[in-house]
N, C-alpha and C positions, 0 to 999 in steps of 0.2 A: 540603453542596454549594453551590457559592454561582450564585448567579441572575445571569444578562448580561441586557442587554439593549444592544441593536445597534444604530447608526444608521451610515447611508451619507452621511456627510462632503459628499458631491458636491449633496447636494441644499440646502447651505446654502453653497456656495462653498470648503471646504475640500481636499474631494478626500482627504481621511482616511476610512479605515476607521472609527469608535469602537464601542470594547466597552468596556462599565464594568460594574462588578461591585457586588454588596449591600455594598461597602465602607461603614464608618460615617462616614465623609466625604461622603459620595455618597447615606447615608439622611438625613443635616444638611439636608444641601441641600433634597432633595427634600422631608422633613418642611417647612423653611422655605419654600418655595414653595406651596407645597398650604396649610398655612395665609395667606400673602398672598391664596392666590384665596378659599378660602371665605370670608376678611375680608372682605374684595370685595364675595363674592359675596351676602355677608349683609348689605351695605349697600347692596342692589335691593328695590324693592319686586317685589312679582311681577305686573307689568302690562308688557305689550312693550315700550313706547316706554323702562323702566326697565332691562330688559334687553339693550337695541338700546345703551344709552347706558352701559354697563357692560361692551362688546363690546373700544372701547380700551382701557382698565383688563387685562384678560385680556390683548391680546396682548403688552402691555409685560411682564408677570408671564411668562408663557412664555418670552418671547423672555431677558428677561433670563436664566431659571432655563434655556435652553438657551446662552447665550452662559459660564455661570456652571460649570454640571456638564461642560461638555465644555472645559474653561479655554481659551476660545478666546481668540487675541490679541490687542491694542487694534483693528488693522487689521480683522481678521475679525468680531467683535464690533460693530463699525461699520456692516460690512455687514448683518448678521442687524439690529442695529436699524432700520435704514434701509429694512426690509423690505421686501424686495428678491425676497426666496423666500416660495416656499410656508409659508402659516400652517398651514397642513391636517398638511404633514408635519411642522413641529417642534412643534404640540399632542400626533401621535401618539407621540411621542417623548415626550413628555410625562408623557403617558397610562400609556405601556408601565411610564414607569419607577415612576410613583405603583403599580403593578399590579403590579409585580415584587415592587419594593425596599421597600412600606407596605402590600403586601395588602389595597388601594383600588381603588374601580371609580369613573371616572369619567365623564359624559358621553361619548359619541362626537361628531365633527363629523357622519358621517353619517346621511345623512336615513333611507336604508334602514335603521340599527340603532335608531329612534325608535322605541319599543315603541307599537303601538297599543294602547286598549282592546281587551279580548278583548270577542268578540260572546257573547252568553251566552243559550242555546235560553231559549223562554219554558216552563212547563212547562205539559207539554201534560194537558188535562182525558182521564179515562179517557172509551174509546170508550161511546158508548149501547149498549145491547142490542136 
């Protein structure tokens, strides 16, 4: 059964529907992209200011691999780089398709899915007699 994933056209200036499918065209791609980021991403150190300055690099990588899998045209493609739209929603487009099409989990933008440490009971001394 093959895997869609869905994006609403409207929210990048299109106005298209797009449904793409686990086609092996469309797992190229997205294999190619996912390796550009963790290239990327593996040439941070991990200190914020390295992260913060690693933030461009990522939206170029997206933006292209979304101008790129949805064969958007010179004009449109223009637009999306010019970034113009929401970074949030074509990461999650992003995301979805890494999740679908490669059985990959990757970061979220949201703050709420930031896994905290779990708190962990201290263990407790048996009671006196």
């Amino acid at each position: 059964m093959a895997k869609h994933v869905k994006f609403d056209g409207n929210k990048i200036g299109t106005g298209t529907e797009y449904s793409l499918i686990d086609s092996g065209k469309n797992i190229k791609k997205t294999v190619e992209y996912y390796m550009r980021m963790e290239k990327s991403a593996n040439e941070t150190d991990d200190n914020y200011l390295s992260i913060v300055e690693h933030t461009p690099k990522l939206v170029e990588i997206v933006d292209d691999f979304v101008c790129d899998l949805l064969e958007l045209n010179t004009q449109q493609a223009k637009r999306v780089k010019a970034m113009e739209f929401s970074f949030s929603d074509e990461y999650d487009f992003f995301k979805d398709c890494i999740d679908k099409f490669l059985g990959l989990e990757i970061p979220s933008l949201d703050s709420e899915d930031i896994d905290e440490p779990e708190e962990t009971e201290s263990p407790k001394l048996p009671a006196a007699d």
